[in-house]
C-alpha positions as CSV (number, residue, x, y, z in Angstrom):
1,X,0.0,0.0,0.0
2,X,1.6,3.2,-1.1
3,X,-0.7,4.8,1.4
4,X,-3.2,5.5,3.4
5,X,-5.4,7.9,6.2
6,X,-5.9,7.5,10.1
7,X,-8.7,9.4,12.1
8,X,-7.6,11.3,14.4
9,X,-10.1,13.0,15.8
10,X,-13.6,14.2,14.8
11,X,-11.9,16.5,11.9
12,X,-8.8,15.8,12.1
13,X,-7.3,13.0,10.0
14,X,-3.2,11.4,9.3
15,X,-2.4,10.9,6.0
16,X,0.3,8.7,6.0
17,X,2.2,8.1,2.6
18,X,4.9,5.5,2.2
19,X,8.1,6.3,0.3
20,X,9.6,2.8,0.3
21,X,13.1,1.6,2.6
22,X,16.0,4.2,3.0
23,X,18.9,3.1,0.9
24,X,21.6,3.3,3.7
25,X,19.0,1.6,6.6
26,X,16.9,-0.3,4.9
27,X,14.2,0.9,7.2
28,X,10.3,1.8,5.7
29,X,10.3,5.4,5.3
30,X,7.0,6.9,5.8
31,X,5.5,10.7,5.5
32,X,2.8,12.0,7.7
33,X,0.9,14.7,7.1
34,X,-2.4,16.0,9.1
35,X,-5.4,17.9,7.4
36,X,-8.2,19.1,9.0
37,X,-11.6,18.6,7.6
38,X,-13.7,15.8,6.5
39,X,-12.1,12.2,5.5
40,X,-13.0,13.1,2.0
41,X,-10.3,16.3,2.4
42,X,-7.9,13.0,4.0
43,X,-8.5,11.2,0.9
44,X,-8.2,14.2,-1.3
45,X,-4.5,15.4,0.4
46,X,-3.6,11.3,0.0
47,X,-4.4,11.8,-3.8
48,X,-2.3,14.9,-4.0
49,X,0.7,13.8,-2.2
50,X,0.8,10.8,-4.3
51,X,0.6,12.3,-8.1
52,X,3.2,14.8,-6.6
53,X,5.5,11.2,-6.0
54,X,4.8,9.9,-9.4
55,X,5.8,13.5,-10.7
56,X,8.9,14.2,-9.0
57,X,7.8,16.9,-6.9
58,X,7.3,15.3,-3.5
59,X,9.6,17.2,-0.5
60,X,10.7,14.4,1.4
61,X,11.5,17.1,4.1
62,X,14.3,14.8,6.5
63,X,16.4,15.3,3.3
64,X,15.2,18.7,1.9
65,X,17.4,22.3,2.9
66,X,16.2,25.3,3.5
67,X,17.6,26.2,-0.3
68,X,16.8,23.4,-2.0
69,X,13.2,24.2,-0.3
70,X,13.2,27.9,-1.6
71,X,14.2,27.0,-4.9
72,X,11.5,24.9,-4.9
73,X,8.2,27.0,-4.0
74,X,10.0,29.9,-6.2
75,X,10.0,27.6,-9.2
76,X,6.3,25.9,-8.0
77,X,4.6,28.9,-6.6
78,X,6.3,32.0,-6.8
79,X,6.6,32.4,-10.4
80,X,3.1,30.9,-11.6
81,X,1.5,32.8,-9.2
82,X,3.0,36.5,-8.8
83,X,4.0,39.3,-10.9
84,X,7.1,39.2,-13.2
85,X,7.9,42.6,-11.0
86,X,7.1,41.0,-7.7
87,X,8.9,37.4,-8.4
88,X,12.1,39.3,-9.4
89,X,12.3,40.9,-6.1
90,X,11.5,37.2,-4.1
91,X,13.6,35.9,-6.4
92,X,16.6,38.2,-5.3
93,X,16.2,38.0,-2.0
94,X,16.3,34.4,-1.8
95,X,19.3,34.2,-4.0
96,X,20.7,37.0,-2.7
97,X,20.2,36.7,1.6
98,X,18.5,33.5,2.3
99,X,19.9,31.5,0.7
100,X,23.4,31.7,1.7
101,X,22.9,32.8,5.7
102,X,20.3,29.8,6.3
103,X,20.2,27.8,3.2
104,X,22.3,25.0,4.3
105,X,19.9,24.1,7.4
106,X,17.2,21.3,7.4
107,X,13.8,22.5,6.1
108,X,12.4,20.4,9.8
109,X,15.6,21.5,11.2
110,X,14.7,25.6,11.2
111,X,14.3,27.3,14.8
112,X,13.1,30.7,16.0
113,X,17.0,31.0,16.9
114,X,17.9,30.9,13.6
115,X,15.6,33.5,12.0
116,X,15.8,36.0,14.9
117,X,20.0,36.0,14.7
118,X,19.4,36.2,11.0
119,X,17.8,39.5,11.4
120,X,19.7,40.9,13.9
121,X,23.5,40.2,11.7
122,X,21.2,41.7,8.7
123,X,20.3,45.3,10.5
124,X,23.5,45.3,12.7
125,X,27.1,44.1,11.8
126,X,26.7,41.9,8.7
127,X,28.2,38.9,10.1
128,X,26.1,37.5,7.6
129,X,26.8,35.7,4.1
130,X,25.8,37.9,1.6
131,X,26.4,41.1,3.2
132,X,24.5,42.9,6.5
133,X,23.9,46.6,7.7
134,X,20.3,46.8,6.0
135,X,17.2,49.1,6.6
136,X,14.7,47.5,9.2
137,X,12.1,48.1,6.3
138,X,14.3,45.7,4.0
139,X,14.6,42.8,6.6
140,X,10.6,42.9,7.3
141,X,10.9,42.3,3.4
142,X,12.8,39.2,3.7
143,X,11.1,38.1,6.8
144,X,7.5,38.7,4.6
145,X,8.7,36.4,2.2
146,X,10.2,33.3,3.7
147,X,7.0,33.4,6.2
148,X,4.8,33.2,2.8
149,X,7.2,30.1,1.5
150,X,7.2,28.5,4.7
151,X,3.5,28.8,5.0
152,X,3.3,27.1,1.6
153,X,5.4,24.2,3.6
154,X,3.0,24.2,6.4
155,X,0.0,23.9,3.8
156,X,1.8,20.9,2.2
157,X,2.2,19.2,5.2
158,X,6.2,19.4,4.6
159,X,6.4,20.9,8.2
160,X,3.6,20.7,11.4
161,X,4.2,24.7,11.7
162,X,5.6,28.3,10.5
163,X,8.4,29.2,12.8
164,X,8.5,32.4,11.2
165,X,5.4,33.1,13.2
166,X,7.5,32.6,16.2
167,X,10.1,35.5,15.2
168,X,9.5,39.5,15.5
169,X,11.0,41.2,12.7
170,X,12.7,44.6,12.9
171,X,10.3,47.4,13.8
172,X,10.5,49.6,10.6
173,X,10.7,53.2,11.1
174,X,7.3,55.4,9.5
175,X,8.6,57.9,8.0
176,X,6.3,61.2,7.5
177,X,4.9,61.4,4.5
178,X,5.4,64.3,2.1
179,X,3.5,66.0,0.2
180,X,2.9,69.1,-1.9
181,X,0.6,72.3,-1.2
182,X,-1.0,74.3,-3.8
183,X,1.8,76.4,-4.6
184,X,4.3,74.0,-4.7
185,X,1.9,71.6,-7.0
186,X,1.3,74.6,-9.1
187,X,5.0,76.2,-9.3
188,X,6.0,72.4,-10.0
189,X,3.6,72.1,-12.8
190,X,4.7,75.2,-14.4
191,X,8.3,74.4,-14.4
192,X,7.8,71.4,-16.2
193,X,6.2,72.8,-18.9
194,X,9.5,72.9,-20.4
195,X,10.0,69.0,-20.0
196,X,8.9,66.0,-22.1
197,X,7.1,65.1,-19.4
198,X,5.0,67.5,-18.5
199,X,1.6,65.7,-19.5
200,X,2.4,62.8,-17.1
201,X,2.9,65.3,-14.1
202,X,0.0,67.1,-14.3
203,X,-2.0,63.5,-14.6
204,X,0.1,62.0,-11.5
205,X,-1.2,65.1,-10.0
206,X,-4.6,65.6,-11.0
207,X,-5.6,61.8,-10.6
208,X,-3.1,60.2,-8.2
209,X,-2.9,57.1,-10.5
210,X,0.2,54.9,-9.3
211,X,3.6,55.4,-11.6
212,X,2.9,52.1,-13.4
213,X,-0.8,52.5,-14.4
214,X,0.3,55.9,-15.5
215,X,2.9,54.3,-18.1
216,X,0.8,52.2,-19.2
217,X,-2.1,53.8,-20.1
218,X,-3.8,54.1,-24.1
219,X,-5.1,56.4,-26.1
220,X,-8.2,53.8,-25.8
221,X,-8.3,54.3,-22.0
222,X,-8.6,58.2,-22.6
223,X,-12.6,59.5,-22.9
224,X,-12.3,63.0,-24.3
225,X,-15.8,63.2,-24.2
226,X,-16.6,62.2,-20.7
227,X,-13.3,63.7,-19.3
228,X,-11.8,60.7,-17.8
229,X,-9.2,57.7,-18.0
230,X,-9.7,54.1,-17.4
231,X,-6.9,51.9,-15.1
232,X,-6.8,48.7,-16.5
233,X,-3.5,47.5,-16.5
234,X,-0.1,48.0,-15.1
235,X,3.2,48.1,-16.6
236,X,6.5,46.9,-15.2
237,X,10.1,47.0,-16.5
238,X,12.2,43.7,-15.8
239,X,15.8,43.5,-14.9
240,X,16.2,41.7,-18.3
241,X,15.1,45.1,-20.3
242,X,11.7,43.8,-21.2
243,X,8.4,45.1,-20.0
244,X,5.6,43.5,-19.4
245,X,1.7,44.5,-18.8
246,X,-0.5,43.4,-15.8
247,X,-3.5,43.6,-15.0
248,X,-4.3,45.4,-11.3
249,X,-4.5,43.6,-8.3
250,X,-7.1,43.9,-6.9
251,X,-10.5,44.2,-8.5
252,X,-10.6,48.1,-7.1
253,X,-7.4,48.8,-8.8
254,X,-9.9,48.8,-12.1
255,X,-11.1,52.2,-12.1
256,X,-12.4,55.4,-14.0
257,X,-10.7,58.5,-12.6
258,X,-12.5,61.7,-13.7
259,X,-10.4,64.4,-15.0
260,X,-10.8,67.9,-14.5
261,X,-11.3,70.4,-17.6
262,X,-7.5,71.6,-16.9
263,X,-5.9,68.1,-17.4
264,X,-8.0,67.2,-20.3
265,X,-6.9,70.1,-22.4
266,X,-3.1,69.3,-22.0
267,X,-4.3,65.6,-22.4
268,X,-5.3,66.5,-26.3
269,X,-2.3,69.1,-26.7
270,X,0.3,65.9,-26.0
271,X,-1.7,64.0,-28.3
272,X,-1.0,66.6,-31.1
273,X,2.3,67.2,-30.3
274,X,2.6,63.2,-30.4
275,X,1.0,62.8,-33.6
276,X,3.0,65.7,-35.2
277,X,6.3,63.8,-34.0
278,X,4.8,60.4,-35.5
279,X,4.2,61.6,-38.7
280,X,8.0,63.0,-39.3
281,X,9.0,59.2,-38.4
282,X,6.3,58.0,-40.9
283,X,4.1,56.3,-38.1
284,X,0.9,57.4,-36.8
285,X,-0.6,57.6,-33.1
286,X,-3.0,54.9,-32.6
287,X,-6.1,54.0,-30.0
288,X,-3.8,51.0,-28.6
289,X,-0.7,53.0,-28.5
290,X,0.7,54.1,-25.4
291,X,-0.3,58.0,-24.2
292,X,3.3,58.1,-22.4
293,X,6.1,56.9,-24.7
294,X,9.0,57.6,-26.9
295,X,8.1,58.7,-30.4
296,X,8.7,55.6,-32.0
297,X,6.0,54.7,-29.0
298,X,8.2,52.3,-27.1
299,X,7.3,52.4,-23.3
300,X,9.1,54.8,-21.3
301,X,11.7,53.8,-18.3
302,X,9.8,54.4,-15.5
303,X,13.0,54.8,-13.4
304,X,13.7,57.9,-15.9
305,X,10.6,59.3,-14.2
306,X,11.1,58.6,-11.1
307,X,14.5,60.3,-11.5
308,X,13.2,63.5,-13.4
309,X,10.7,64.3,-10.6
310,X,12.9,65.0,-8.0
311,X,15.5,66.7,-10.2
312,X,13.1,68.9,-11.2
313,X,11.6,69.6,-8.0
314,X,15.4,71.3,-6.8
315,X,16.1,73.2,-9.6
316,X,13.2,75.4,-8.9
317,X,14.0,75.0,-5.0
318,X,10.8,74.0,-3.7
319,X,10.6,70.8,-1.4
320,X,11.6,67.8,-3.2
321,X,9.4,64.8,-2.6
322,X,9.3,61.5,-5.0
323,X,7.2,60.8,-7.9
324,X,4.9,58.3,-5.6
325,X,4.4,61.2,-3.4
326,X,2.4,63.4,-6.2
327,X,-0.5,60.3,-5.5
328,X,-0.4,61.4,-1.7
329,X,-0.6,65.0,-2.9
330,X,-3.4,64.7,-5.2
331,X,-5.5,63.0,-2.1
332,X,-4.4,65.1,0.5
333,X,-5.0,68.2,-1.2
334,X,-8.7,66.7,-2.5
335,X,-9.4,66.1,1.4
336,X,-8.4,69.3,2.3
337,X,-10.9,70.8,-0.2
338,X,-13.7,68.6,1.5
339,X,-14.2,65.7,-1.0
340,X,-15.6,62.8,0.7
341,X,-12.8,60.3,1.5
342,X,-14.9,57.2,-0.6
343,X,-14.4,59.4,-3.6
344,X,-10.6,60.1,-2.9
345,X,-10.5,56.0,-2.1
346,X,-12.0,55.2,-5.3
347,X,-9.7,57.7,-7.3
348,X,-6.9,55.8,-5.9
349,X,-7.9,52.5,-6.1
350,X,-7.5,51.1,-2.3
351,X,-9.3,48.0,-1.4
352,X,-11.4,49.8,1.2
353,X,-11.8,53.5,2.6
354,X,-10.1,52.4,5.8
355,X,-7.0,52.2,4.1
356,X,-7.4,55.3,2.5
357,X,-8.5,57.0,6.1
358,X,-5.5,55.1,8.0
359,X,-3.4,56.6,5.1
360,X,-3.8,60.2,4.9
361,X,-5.0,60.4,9.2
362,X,-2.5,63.4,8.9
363,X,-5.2,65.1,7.4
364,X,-7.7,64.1,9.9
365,X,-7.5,67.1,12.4
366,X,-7.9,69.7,10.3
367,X,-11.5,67.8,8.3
368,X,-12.3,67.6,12.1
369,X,-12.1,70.7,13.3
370,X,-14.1,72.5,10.0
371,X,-16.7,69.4,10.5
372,X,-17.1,70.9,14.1
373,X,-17.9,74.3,13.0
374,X,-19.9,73.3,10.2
375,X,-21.9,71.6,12.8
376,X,-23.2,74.4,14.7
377,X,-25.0,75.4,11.3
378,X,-27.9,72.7,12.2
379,X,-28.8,75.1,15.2
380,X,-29.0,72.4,17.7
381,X,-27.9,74.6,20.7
382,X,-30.2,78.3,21.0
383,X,-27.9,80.7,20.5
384,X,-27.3,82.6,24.4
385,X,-24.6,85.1,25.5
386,X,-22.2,81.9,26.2
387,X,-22.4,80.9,22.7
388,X,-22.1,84.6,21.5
389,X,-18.5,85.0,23.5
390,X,-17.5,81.9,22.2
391,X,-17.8,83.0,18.7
């Protein structure tokens, strides 16, 4: 029998798979792993465990490292599963950190110990392999994704738990966030008149769409007539050179952003200008071309941008801030003017308005104190001479 499930308990069942006699021993070696659920989730796991045997892709954990491990749910899940942009960076940080401070240890062998002296070498001294002395921010990084690998492992039944949920990472530091005001928005937008870029600041501005869904944006996302843009996809450029287009996250990252009168005229002067360049190359503009590109219409680098911004931002000595932060400004100066914060949520594309509230709380105190005043207009309290010196 290659194998076979044990009740445990009322939902809990063994699944026990046999992997034939060790070599060196000659002993059976078995595998054990426990689901939860009914015995047709028992039988299901058994069925699972199995194909994954006839396939070659069974961890025998006793014999798997940590690397070996890594290298395994970053070929099996990582890559299927994420973003090319977002495997890249898991894909670094294993090869680049985990791998050589705690590959060589037993997947069943990993302890608490191990991870929490990890992250201290990281942030302190770098007695590390692969060098130390990193942010807090960039350890949590690390710690984020071998907790999401090790989960996988947990899942599998490759190991009974997740000692990564035994460790504290670093405590990262919050730094304040920046943002524009009026006059620095509107002194910045002047300046860059001047620049090739000067359409996609005054849309990062007026819409606080994210860097990528700005670059990847078509004249076929653009309504002229209804004054607004559609976020439908994402685009990312990989360490190879290429770039590739996603589609958003989340089902709230699909949005219509409205545009104000202001944005839509430059909108259709950066068209003209576009189509005027085109023709001189002997192309034309097109609905599926990109709004943001190079005349020939290849994608711009995004890191260009995110370089420009700044370097902009000095030359005309007003408070440099990055090209993310233009997304902050946009809401923070819409919730200063007293748009409702569900509007500013679904301009942005958050998954709910408490991220957007927990977000831009600096803003908070000020909405409070007008919404206090404004609520004396209802006349709840007759007017007396106490109210009279108050005001």
């Amino acid at each position: 029998m290659r194998g076979h499930i044990i009740k445990r308990s009322e939902d809990s069942w063994s699944v026990v798979l046999s992997l034939g006699n060790d070599p060196s021993t000659g002993k059976r070696v078995q595998q054990w792993v426990t689901v939860k659920g009914t015995k047709r989730d028992a039988e299901k796991r058994l069925s699972e465990l199995l194909h994954q045997a006839d396939n070659g892709m069974l961890i025998r954990p006793e014999k798997t490292t940590l690397a070996e491990y890594l290298q395994r749910w970053l070929t099996d899940y990582a890559h299927p599963n994420l973003s090319p942009r977002t495997y890249e960076g898991y894909e670094y940080i294993v090869r680049q950190h985990l791998t050589p401070s705690l590959g060589s240890i037993g997947l069943t062998q990993l302890r608490p110990e191990h991870l929490q002296r990890y992250y201290s070498d990281k942030t302190t001294t770098g007695r590390c392999n692969g060098g130390g002395g990193l942010t807090a921010r960039s350890v949590r990084h690390h710690h984020m994704v071998l907790h999401k690998a090790l989960q996988m492992a947990v899942k599998l039944g490759v190991v009974a738990r997740n000692v990564a949920d035994s460790v504290d990472p670093p405590r990262a530091e919050n730094h304040e966030m920046q943002v524009w005001s009026e006059s620095e928005a509107r002194r910045f937008l002047e300046a860059a008149k001047v620049t090739p870029y000067y359409a996609l600041f005054v849309l990062a501005l007026h819409t606080g769409a994210r860097r990528s869904e700005l670059l990847a944006l078509r004249w076929s996302d653009v309504d002229f007539i209804y004054s607004q843009i559609h976020i439908n996809r994402t685009i990312h450029h990989l360490r190879d050179g290429s770039y590739v287009f996603r589609q958003p996250k989340t089902e709230k990252g699909r949005r219509s952003i409205a545009l104000p009168p202001s944005a839509v005229l430059v909108l259709q002067d950066h068209r003209d200008k576009l189509e005027h360049a085109a023709a001189l190359l002997g192309v034309s503009v097109k609905d599926d071309s990109l709004v943001f590109c190079h005349t020939d219409g290849k994608p711009l680098r995004p890191n260009t941008i995110t370089r420009a911004w700044p370097l902009l931002a000095a030359q005309i000595g007003i408070k440099v801030i990055r090209f993310h932060d233009a997304r902050h400004s946009h809401a923070s100066l819409m919730l200063k003017q007293g748009v409702h914060p569900k509007i500013v949520q679904e301009r942005l594309g958050h998954a709910n308005i408490s991220v957007t509230l927990d977000t831009y709380s600096h803003v908070a105190p000020g909405l409070q104190e007008a919404a206090a005043k404004n609520f004396d207009k209802l006349g709840l309290i007759a007017e007396d001479k106490a109210t009279e010196r108050i005001r």
